[in-house]
N, C-alpha and C positions, 0 to 999 in steps of 0.2 A: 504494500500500500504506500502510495507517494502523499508526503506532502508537501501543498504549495506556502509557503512566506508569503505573505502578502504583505507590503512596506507600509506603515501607520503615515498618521496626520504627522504625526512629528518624531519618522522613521532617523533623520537625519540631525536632532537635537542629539546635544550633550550634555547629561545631566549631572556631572560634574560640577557645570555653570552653575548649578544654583548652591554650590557650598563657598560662590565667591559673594565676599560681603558687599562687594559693588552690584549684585545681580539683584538689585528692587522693583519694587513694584511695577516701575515702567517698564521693565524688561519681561517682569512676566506677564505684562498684557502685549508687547511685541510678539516676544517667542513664542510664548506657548497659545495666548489666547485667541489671539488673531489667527494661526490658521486653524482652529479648532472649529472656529466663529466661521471663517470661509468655505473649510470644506462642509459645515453644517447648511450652506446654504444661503448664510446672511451676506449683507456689504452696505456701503454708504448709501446707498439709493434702493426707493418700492422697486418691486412691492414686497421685499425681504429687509428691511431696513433695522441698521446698526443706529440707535440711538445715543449718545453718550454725556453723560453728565447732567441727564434733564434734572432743572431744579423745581418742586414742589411752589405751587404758589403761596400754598396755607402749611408749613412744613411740622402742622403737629398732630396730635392722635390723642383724641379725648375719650375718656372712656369716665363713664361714672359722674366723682366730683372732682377725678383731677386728670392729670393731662400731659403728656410728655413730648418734648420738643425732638422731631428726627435730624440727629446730627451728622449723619452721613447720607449720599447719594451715589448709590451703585452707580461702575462707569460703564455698565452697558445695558441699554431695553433693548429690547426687541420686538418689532412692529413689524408685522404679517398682512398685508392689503390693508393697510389703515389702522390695525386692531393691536392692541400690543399684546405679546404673549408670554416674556419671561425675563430676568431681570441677572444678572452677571457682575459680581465685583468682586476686583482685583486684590489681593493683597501679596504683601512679600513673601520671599522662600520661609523666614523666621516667625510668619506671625501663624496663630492656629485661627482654625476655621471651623472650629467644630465646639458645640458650648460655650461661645466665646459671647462676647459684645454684638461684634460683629455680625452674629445670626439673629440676633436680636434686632439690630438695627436693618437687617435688610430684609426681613420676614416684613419691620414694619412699612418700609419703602411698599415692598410688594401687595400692601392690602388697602395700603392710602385708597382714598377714593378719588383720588385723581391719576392713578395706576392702577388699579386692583387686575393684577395678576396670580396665575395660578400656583406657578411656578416662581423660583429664587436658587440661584446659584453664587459659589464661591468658589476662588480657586488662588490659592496661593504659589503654584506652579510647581509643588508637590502632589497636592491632591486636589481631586476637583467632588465638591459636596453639591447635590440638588435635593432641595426642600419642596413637599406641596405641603402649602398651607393649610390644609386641614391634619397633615399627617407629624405626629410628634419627631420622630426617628425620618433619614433625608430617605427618600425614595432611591438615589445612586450615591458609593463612597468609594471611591476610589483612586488607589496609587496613580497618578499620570502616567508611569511610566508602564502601566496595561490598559493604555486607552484604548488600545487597538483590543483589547479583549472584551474591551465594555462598549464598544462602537457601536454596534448595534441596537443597545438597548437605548444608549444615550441619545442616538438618530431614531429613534422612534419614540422619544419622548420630547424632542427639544427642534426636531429640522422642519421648516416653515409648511411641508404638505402634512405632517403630522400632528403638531402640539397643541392643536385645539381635538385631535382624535381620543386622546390619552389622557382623559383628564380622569385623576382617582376620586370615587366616589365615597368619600367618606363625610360621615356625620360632623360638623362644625362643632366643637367644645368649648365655649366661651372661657374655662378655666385655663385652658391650655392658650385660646387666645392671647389671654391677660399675662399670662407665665412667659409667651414670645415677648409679649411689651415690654418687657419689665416690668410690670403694676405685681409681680408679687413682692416689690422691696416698698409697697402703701401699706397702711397697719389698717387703714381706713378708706374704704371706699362704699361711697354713697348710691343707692341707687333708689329710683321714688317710682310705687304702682307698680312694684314685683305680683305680676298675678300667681294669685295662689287657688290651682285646682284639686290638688290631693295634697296629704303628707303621708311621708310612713315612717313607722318607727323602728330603727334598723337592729336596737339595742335599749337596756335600758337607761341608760344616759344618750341617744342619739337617735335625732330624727333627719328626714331628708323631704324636701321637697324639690321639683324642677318645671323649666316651662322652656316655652322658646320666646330669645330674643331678637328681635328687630332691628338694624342698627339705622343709623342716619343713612350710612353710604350703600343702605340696601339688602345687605348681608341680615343672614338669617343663622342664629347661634344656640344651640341649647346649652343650658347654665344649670349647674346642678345648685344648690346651698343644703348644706349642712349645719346641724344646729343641738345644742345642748338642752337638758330639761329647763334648766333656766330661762333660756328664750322661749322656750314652748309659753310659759306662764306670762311673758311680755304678750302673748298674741289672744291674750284673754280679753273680749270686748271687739277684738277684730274677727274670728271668725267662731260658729254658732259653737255653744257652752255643749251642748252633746258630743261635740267633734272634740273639743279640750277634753270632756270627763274621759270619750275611749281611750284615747291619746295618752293621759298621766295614770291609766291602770298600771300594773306590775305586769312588765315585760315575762313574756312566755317564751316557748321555744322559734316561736316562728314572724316573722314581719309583718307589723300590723298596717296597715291601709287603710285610711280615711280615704277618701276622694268626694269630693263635691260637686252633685251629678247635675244640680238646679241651681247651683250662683258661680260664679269665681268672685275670688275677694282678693284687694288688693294693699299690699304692706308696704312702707320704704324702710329698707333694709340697707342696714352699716356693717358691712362684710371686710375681711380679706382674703386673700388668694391662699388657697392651703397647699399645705407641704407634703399628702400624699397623691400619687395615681392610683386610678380605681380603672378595674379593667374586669371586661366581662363577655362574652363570646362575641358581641359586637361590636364593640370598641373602648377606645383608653379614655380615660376622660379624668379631669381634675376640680374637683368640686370646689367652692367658694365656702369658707367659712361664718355663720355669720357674729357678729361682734353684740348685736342689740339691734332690736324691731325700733324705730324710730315714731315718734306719735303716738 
């Protein structure tokens, strides 16, 4: 059995180059990113177009009662017949790309509502990481120097006849959102007319309720909150005294469920982002803590 070598995107790099401490940033969007970007099908001009250094008009991301200024600007969109589809910044051989700022700050590039794409990449010209936005963990991670083994996958995710074909269908997790932001270093975060359709009681000190949210730039999120006995007795006078009495019985073996088949009621709720994932044959999700029912 023969096999063919087939020569990569960047068969004729030397990666060597990147343990020179002159080899920066600008060098890894020349060498390595540029013809990555080329043979994927992009360039300066539609209807494949190379975007670079778009600035944000309203460059911040409000969530709740507070709000965070984006201080970075991926240096490359990508815009597909008019439409933009995925977002690419550069950093050095020395810096990480993985858990870092960095994916913080370019998740939040990618959901602005003056962007909102699906897709988000990094590549420090070691390795190249792609994120979808609803998905915790990047969808591609990979050594550069097996681009050529990930080529496929990468060009049926990212090349201008595909990357609107390949979008992952996952459930939107407004905790995990908040966690991309940074909003879980808020102790405090406000939010007013949380509808409340069920609660259940997960433990005997712990309940849960969830809904979906709406956001300004159209996005649709579900939000879990979690909540101690204590705050249960704060929602006394908000929703009916029969739903409270089941609710503070003595926790049994199994999860108890209220749900409210004839109202929704609604509470403003002073949360913050909690420090565990919860995961279940459908998906990850990271619930909101809440701090105190307001009102």
């Amino acid at each position: 059995m023969k096999f063919v070598l087939r020569p990569g995107v960047l068969h004729d790099f030397d990666y060597s180059a990147l343990d020179d401490p002159e080899f920066k940033e600008d060098s890894v969007r020349e060498e390595i990113i540029a013809p990555i970007l080329k043979r994927l099908g992009y360039s300066a001009s539609p209807p494949h177009r190379i975007i670079r250094s778009r600035k944000l008009i309203h460059p911040f991301v409000s969530i709740g009662s507070a709000s965070k200024k984006i201080r970075i600007v991926p240096d490359y969109l990508m815009e597909v017949e008019g439409r933009l589809a995925w977002t690419l910044e550069a950093k050095a051989p020395t810096e990480s790309i993985l858990n870092t700022k960095h994916v913080e700050q370019a998740y939040s590039y990618a959901i602005h509502s003056e962007i909102r794409v699906q897709y988000f990449a990094l590549c420090n010209g070691r390795q190249f990481v792609l994120y979808h936005i609803s998905k915790p963990e990047p969808v591609l991670d990979f050594d550069i120097r097996l681009l050529a083994n990930y080529w496929e996958n990468l060009s049926k995710l990212l090349s201008p006849s595909t990357v609107f074909d390949y979008d992952i269908d996952f459930k939107k997790d407004f905790g995990l959102h908040l966690k991309r932001l940074g909003f879980h270093e808020f102790s405090s975060l406000v939010f007013p007319l949380v509808p409340v359709r069920f609660i259940a009681q997960i433990n005997d000190n712990l309940y849960m309720t969830s809904c979906g949210l709406n956001m300004p730039e159209g996005e649709t999120y579900i939000v879990t909150f979690d909540f101690e006995r204590s705050v249960l007795e704060q929602l006394r006078g908000k929703i009916p005294d029969k739903a409270l009495s089941i609710l503070s019985e003595p926790f049994k073996d199994s999860i108890r469920n209220v749900q409210f088949a004839d109202a929704t009621y609604f509470i403003t709720v002073d949360c913050r982002v909690g420090e565990k994932l919860e995961e279940n044959d459908r998906e990850i999700f990271l619930p909101l803590w809440v701090n105190r029912i307001i009102g």
